[in-house]
N, C-alpha and C positions, 0 to 999 in steps of 0.2 A: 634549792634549785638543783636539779639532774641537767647535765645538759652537753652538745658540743660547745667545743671551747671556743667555737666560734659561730655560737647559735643565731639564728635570724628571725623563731619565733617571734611573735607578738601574744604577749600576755595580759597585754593592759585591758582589757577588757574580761578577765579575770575577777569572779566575785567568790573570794574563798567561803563566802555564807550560805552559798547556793553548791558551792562544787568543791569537795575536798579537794579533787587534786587537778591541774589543767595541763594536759597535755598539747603537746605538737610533732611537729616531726622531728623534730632535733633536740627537744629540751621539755623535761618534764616541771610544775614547781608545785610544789606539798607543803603546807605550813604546818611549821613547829610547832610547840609549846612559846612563851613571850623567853627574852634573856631573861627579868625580871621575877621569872619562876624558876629557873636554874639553867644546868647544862643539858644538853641536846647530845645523842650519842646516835650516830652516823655511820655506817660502815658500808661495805660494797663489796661483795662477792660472786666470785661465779658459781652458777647451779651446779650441780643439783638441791643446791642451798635450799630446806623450808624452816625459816626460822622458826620456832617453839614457841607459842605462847603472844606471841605479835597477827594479828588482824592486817588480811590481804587488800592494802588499798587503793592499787590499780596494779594492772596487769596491760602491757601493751607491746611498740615496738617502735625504740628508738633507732634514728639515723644520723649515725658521729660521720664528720666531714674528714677526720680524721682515727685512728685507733686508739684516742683518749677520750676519756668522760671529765667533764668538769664538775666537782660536788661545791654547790658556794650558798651563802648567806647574801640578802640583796642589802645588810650593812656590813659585810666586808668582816664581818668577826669568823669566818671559815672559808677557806677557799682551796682546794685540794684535787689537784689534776690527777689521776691515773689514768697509766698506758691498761689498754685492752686488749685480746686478742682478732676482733672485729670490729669493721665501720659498721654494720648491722647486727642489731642486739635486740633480741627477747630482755621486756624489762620487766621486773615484778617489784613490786614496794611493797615492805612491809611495815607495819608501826603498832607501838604499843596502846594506840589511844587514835579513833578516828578523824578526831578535829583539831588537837592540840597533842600531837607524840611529842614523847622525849626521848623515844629512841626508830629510831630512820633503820631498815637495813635495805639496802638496794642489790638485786639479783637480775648480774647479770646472762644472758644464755644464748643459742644457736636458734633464729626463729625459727617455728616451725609451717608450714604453709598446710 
């Protein structure tokens, strides 16, 4: 999960079978690979970032309530705030695998209109 650290989305209506990744206005969620097939490598930078060799899995534009991103797991095994330099963010996701990555990189940027 991408998200403000004090998101209000609703996701429950979420079918990761149908839609890789479910956006909203504040908080993006992408599914992993299972823990039970390993580790998940995550990271989060600012553009002009294109990561190498990783498949673009959405491209949008987040709205933090504040100038942190919140990176989390919905069982609590990751959870990892970073300050931003914007409440409004150009977001791009990248992954090495469309359905099940094990590796996340998240790009953040200056939208553009």
């Amino acid at each position: 999960m991408i998200s403000s650290p004090d998101s209000v989305d609703d996701h429950s209506g979420w079918d990761p079978a149908r839609e890789n990744v479910h956006a909203g206005k504040d908080s993006l969620h992408v599914p992993v690979r299972q823990s039970a097939s390993g580790v998940v490598a995550v990271s989060c930078v600012e553009e002009p970032v294109v990561p190498e060799g990783l498949e673009l899995l959405h491209r949008g534009v987040i709205q933090l309530t504040r100038s942190s991103v919140l990176l989390y797991d919905p069982n609590g095994q990751l959870r990892l705030e970073l300050p931003v330099e914007r409440d409004l963010n150009a977001v791009a996701v990248y992954g090495d695998d469309t359905t099940e990555p094990a590796e996340i990189v998240v790009v953040l940027g200056v939208p553009r209109c």
